[in-house]
Structure formats: structure tokens, C-alpha cells
C-alpha positions as CSV (number, residue, x, y, z in Angstrom):
1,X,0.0,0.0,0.0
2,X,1.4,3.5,-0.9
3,X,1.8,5.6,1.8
4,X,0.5,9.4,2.1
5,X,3.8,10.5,1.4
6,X,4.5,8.7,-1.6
7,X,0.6,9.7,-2.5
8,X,1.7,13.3,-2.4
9,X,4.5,12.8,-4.3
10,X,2.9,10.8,-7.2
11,X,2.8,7.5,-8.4
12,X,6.2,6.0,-9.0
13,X,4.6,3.9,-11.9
14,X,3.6,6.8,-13.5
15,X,6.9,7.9,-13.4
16,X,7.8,5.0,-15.3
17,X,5.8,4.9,-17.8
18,X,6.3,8.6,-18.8
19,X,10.4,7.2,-18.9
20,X,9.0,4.0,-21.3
21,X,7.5,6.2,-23.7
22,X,9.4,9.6,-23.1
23,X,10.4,9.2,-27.0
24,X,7.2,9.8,-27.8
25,X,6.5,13.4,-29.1
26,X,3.4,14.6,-27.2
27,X,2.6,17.0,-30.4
28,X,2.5,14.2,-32.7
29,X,1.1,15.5,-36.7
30,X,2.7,18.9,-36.7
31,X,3.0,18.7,-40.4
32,X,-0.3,17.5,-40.7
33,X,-1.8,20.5,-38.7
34,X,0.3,23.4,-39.8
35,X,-1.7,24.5,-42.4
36,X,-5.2,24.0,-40.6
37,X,-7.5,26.5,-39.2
38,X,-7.4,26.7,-35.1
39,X,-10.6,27.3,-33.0
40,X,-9.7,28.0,-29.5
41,X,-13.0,27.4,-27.3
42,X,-13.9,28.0,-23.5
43,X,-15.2,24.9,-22.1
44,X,-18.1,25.3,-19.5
45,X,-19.5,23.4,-16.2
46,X,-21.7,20.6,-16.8
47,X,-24.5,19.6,-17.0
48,X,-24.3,22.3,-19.8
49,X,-21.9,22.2,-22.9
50,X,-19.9,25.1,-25.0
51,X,-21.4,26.3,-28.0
52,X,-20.7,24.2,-31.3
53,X,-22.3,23.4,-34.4
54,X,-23.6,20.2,-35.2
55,X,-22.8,19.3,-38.6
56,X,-19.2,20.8,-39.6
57,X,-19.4,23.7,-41.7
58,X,-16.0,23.2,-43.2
59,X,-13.0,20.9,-43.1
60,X,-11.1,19.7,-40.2
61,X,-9.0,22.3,-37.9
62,X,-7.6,22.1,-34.5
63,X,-9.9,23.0,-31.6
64,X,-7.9,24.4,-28.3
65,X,-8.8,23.7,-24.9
66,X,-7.6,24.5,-21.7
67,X,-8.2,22.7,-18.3
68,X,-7.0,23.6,-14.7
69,X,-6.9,20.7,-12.4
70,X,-8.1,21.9,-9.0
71,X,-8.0,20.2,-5.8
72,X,-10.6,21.4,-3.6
73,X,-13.3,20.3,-0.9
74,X,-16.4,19.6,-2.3
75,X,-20.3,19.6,-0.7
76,X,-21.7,16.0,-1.7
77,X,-24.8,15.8,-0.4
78,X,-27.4,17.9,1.6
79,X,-25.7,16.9,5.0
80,X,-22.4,18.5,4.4
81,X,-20.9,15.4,3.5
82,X,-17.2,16.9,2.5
83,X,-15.6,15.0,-0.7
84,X,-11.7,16.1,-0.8
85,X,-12.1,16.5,-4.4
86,X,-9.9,16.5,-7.5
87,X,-11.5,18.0,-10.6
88,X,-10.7,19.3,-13.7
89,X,-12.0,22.9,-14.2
90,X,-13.6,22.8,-10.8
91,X,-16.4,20.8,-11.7
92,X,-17.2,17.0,-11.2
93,X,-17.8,15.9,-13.8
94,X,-15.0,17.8,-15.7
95,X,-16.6,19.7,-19.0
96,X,-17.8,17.8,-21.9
97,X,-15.6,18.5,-25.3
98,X,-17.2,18.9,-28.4
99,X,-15.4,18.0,-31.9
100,X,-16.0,16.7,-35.3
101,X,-14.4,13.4,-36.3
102,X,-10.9,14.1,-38.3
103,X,-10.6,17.4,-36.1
104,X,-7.6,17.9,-33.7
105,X,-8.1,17.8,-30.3
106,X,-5.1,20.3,-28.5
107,X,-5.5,20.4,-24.7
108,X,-3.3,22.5,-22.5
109,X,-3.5,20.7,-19.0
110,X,-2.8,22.9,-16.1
111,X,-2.0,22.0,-12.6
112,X,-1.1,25.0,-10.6
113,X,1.6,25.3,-7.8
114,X,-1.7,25.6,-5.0
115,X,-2.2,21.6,-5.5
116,X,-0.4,18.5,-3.6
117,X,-0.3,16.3,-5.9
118,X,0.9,14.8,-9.5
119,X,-2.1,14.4,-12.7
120,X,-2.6,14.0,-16.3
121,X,-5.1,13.0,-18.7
122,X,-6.2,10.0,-20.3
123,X,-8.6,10.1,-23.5
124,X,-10.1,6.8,-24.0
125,X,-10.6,8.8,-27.4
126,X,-6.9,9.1,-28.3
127,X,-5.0,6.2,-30.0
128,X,-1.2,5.4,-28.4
129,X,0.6,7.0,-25.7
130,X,-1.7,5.3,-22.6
131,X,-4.7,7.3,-24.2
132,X,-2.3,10.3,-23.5
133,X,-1.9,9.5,-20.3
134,X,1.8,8.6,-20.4
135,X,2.5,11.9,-21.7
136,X,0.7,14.0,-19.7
137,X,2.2,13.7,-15.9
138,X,2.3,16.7,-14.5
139,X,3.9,17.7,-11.1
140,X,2.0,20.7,-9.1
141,X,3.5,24.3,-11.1
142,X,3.5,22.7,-13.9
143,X,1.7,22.5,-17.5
144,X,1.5,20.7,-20.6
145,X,-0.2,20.6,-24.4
146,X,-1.6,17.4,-25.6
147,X,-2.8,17.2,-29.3
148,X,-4.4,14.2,-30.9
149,X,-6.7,13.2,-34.1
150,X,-10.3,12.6,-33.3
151,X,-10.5,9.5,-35.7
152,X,-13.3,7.8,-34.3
153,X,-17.1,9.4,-33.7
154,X,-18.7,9.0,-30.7
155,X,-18.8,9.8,-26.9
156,X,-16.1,9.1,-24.8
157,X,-14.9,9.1,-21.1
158,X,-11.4,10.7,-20.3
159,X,-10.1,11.1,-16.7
160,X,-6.9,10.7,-14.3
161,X,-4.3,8.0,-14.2
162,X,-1.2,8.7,-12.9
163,X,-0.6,4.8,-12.5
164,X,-1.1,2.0,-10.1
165,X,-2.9,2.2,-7.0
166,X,-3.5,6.3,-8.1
167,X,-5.9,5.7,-10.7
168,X,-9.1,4.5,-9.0
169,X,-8.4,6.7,-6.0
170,X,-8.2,10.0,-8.6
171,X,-11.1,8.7,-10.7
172,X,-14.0,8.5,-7.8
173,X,-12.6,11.7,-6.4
174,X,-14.0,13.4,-9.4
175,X,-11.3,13.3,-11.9
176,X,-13.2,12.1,-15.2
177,X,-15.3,14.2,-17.5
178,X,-16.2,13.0,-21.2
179,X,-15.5,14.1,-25.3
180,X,-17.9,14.3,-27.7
181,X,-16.8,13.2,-31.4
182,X,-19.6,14.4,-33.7
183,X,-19.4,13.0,-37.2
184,X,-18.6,15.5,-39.9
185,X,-22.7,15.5,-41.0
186,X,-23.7,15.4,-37.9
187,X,-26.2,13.0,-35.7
188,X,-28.1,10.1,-37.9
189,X,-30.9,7.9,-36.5
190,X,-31.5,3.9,-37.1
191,X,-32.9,4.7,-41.1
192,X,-29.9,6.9,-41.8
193,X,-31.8,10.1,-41.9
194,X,-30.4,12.9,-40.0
195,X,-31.2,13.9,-36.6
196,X,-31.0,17.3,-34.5
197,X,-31.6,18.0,-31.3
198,X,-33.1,21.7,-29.4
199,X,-30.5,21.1,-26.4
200,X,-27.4,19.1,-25.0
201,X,-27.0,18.2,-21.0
202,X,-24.0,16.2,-20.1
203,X,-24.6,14.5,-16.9
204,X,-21.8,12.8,-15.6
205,X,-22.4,9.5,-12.7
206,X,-19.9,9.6,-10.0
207,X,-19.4,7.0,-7.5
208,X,-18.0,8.7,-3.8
209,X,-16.2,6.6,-1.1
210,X,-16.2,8.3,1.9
211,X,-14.7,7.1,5.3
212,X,-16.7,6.8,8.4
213,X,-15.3,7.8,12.3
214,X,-16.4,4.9,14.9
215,X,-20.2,6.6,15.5
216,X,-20.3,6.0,11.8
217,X,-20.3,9.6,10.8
218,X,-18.3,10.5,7.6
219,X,-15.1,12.1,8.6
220,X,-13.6,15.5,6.9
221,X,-9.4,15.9,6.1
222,X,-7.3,18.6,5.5
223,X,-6.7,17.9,1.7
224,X,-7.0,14.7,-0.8
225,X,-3.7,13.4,0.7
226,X,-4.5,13.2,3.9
227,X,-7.7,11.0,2.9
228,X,-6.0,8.2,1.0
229,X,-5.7,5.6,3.8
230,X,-8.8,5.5,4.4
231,X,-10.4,6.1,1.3
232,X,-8.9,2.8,-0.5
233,X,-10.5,1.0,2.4
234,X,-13.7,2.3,1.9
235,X,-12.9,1.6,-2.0
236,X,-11.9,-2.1,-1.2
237,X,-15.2,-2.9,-0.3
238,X,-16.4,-2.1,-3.4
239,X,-19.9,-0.3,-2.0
240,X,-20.0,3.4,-2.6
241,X,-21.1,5.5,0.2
242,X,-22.6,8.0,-2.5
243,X,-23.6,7.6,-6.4
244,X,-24.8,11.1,-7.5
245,X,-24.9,12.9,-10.5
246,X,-23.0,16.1,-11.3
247,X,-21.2,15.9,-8.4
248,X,-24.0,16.3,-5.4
249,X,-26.8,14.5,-4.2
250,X,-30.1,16.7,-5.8
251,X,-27.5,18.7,-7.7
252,X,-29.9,18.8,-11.2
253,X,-32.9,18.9,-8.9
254,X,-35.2,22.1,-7.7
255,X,-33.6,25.4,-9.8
256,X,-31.0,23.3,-10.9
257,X,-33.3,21.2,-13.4
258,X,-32.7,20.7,-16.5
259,X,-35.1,22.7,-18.5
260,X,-36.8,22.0,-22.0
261,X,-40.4,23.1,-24.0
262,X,-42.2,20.4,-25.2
263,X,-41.6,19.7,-29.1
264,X,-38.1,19.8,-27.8
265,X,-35.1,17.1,-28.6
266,X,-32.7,17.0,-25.9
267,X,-29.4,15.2,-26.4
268,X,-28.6,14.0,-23.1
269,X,-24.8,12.5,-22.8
270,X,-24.5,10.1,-19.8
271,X,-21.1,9.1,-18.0
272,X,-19.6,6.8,-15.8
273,X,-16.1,6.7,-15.8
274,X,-15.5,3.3,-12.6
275,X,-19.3,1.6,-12.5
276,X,-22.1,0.2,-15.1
277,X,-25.1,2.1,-14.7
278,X,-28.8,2.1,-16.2
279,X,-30.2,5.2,-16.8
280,X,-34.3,5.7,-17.1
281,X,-36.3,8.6,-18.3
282,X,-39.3,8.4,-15.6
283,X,-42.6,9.1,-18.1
284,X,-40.5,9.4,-21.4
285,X,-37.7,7.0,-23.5
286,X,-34.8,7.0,-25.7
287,X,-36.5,8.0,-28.5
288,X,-32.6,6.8,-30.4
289,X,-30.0,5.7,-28.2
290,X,-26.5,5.4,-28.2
291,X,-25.9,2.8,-25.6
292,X,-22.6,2.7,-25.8
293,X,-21.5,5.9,-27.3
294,X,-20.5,5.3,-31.1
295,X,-22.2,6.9,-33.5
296,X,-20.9,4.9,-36.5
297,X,-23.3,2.3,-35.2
298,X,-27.3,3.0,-35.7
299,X,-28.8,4.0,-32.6
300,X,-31.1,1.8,-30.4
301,X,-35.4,2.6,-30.9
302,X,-37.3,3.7,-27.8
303,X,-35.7,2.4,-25.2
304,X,-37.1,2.2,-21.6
305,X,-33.9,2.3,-20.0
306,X,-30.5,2.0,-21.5
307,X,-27.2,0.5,-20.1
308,X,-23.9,2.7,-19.7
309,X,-20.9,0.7,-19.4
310,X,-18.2,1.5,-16.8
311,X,-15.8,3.5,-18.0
312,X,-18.0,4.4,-21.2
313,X,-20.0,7.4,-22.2
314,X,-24.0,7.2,-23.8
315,X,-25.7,9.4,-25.8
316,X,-29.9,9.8,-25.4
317,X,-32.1,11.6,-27.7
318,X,-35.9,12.5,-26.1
319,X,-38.3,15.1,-27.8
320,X,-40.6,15.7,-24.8
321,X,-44.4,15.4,-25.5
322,X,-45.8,16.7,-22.1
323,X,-45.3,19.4,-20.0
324,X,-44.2,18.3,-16.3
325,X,-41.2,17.3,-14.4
326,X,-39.2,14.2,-15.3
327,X,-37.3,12.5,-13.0
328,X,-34.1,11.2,-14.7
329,X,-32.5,8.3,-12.1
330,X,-29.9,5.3,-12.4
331,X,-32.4,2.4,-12.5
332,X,-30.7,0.6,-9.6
333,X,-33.1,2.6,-7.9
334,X,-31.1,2.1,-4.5
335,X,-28.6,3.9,-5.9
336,X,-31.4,6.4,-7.4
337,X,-33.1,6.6,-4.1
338,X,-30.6,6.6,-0.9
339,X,-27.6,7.3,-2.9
340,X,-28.6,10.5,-4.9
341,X,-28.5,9.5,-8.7
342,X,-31.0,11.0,-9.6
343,X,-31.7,14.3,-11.6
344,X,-35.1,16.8,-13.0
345,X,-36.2,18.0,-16.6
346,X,-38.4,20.6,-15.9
347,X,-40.6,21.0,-19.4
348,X,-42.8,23.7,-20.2
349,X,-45.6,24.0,-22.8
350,X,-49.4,22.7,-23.7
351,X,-51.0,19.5,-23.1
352,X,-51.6,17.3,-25.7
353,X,-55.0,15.8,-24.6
354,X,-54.4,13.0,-26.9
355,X,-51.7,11.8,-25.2
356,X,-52.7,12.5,-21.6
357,X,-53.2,9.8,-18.9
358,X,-57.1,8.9,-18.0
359,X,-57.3,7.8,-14.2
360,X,-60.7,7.5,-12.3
361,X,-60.2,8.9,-8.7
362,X,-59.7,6.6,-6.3
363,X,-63.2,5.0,-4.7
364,X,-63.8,2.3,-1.8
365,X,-63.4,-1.0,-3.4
366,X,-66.3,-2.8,-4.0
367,X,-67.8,-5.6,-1.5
């Protein structure tokens, strides 16, 4: 078992693999590149996603990013449970990334000199290099720029893995987020016709493991490294304390619902970078679904509930037909239920009496 110190330090495998495959230039295709128009664009907090058009307009060119890893305490539920995060951009999940297959993909990681410990990035997009995780190590001050070809469409899960026993521990502290690879013409349903949607929400599914005292009460630390003890133990059992959306417990619930008109397609994008996971539309489907994120492959037909594999990213498209509030849960519905995963649309508009539910009121039964 790694001990604190050597968790504040960084992983020594990490280390080593950055040594295995230091050869490798991290800017890989600078001739291919050179001549290609750059868009540089500024990523925001989920559940929303930056601006971006959905069928290309033009030929490929190299989108920038930037990302700052922050290390911060983090409100997980409604008691004041305190999650010694790791995140990237402040946010759990870390922003969704939008791109068009045969784009670049150029990422300046940041990790400032205010944080303890040693990150990087891993696309599960990316082809070589550890998903760029072997070349993207980097120590607290420092920063570095990853580039890579978007070559297959889809969505995708990135997050931390600075190696070994680090991985896991930085994953379900927050450290995953998710890329979307559009193809060039944009979204196509089951008959090959082309699709649209109104609205995007990315909702990432996190998994916490927090460590109780002796009266059973979860416990607070200093920073992330002070945690790690314990929190592998809690880990080991394999029995999160907390699966919640977005980072909190209710944190896409009340003012913070999602929001939609009905006649509206929403394109909801659905991670979970450690644990499978079954998400359900309460009183609506998956008109087309995505189940496991590639959009080369036709999407599934009105789905009740769809399966998200760990360490995978989904894509859902829904054109609400009522007004009302939908619940959106993980369909283990313990984990929905006592654990927090589980999130509102609020959707505005007119009935459509053709559509609307006939109940008799409720009478003695009969003798």
C-alpha cells in the first residue's frame, strides 16, 4: 500500500511509464496541422456544454482547450458530506468537449503550484501513448499541451491515471469528464436520416467513497492526501457511500433542473467513468439511443432504460411530448433513491389531450 507521502509525491509507476514512452512526441502530426485553421474554445461546467455546431461547416482544424486541475473540498450531499475532491475545471464531472471526427483535439493541461499532488489526462478517445496519459504527468507548477486526431465518432470518457494504485483513487474523487466526437454531418438515427436535437446536457455518474469515524459519521481531512488511507479501504469494499450525479446528491434537482419546451429534442450524454449504470427517463424514453457511445453504429429505438458501461460514455435523444417534471434516475433505484442518482427536466408547454393519462379517482373497493 502506498503511503501518504509517496501519494503526495505521485505515483512511481507513473513515473515510469512517462520514462517508457518519453520518445514519444506529445505534439505528434505537426505537419499534418500546420496549415489548418485553429478554433480556440472555452469549455463550461456541466450539466451544460460550450457552444458548437452540429454538422461541420467546413474541413477539419484544430480545436484548443484549456483545463485547470483543481484540488478542492467539495459539498456532496445535503448533510455536508465533504468529498476532498480532484477535478478538472472545478467541476465533477470535468466539461464535456465537443469536436468533429478528423478534427484535432489540442489540450493544455494545467496544474497549478496551490495543489499537492501529481495528474494527467487520459482520452479513451486518443489512439497510443496510454490514451495520453503517459504523456501528460504533471507535477504541481507545472503544465502541458496534448494534441491528438479525433478518428473515431462518438462519446467518450477521459479522466486521471497517474498509475497504479492512483488511478481509482483519482477517478472516484472526481477526476473524469467526457468528449464528444460528432461525425462530420452530424447525428443520424437507425434509417440513416439525419437527426438534431433543441438542447445538449451532459450528466456525468460519480461514485464517492467516503470514510466513516467509529459513531459511523463521515469524517472530513485537510486535503486529498490526507484521505487516501482511508479512502482505499472504503474503496476495497467495493460499496459506494454516494452515487450522484453532477457531483451532489439533488444537484440537477429544484432550480437546478434541467429545462426544455415540449416539441423539444434533448441530447442527453451520460457518463460513468469506474461503474455500469442504467439510466431511465421516468414518463419518457430514448427516443434513439446510443448505448454505448458510437455513432458509427445505428442508434437503439425507444428504449425504456438503457445500459452505460463503466468507464464508457452514452448518448440519449428525447423530444418531450408533455409538459411536467421528469425524474431522470440510475435504475438501480437504490442507488437512485438513498444514494442520490438521480436528476429533473423541468418541461414547459401545452398539453396534448391525446396523449394524456385517463385515471378514475380513487373509490372504496367494491364488496
Amino acid at each position: 500500500m502506498l503511503t501518504r507521502r509517496e501519494a503526495l509525491l505521485g505515483s512511481v509507476l507513473a513515473a515510469a511509464a512517462v520514462a517508457t514512452v518519453g520518445s514519444i512526441p506529445a505534439m505528434a502530426g505537426a505537419k499534418e496541422v500546420a496549415g489548418l485553421p485553429r478554433e480556440k474554445v472555452t469549455l463550461v461546467a456541466p450539466p451544460f456544454v460550450h457552444a458548437h455546431d452540429q454538422v461541420a461547416k467546413s474541413g477539419p482544424k484544430v480545436v484548443e482547450f484549456t483545463m485547470t486541475i483543481e484540488e478542492k473540498p467539495m459539498v456532496i450531499d445535503a448533510d455536508g458530506t465533504q468529498l476532498n475532491a480532484m477535478t478538472y475545471n472545478g467541476s465533477i464531472p470535468g466539461p464535456l468537449m465537443v469536436v468533429h471526427e478528423g478534427d484535432y483535439v489540442e489540450l493544455t493541461l494545467i496544474n497549478p503550484d496551490t495543489n499537492t499532488l501529481a495528474h494527467n489526462i487520459d482520452f479513451h478517445a486518443a489512439t497510443g501513448g496510454l490514451g495520453g496519459g503517459a504523456l501528460t504527468l504533471v507535477n504541481p507548477g507545472e503544465q502541458t499541451t496534448l494534441r491528438f486526431k479525433a478518428t473515431r465518432s462518438g462519446t467518450f470518457v477521459y479522466h486521471c491515471a497517474p498509475g497504479g494504485p492512483m488511478i481509482p483513487w483519482h477517478v472516484v474523487s472526481g477526476m473524469n469528464g467526457a468528449i464528444m466526437i460528432l461525425p462530420r454531418d452530424g447525428l443520424k438515427d437507425d434509417k440513416g436520416k439525419p437527426v438534431r436535437y433543441d438542447h445538449i446536457y451532459y450528466i456525468g455518474e460519480s461514485d464517492f467513497y467516503i470514510p466513516c469515524d467509529e459513531q459511523g459519521k463521515f469524517k472530513k481531512y485537510d486535503s486529498a492526501g490526507d484521505n487516501y488511507d482511508d479512502t482505499v479501504k472504503v474503496m476495497r469494499g467495493l460499496i459506494p457511500t454516494h452515487v450522484v450525479f453532477n457531483g451532489k446528491a439533488g444537484s440537477l434537482t429544484g432550480e437546478n433542473a434541467m429545462k426544455a419546451k415540449v416539441g423539444e429534442t434533448v441530447l442527453i450524454v451520460h457518463s460513468q467513468a469506474n461503474r455500469d449504470t442504467r439510466p431511465h427517463l421516468i414518463g419518457g424514453h430514448g427516443d434513439h439511443v446510443w448505448e454505448q457511445g458510437k455513432f458509427a453504429n445505428p442508434p437503439a429505438r425507444d428504449l425504456e432504460t438503457w445500459f452505460i458501461r463503466g468507464g464508457s460514455a452514452g448518448a440519449a435523444l428525447y423530444t418531450f411530448l408533455q409538459p411536467g417534471v421528469y425524474a431522470y434516475v440510475n435504475h438501480n433505484l437504490i442507488e437512485a433513491v438513498e444514494l442520490g442518482a438521480t436528476a429533473h427536466f423541468t418541461v414547459d408547454g401545452s398539453w396534448d389531450d391525446d396523449l394524456m393519462m385517463q385515471v378514475e379517482a380513487p373509490r372504496a373497493i367494491a364488496s
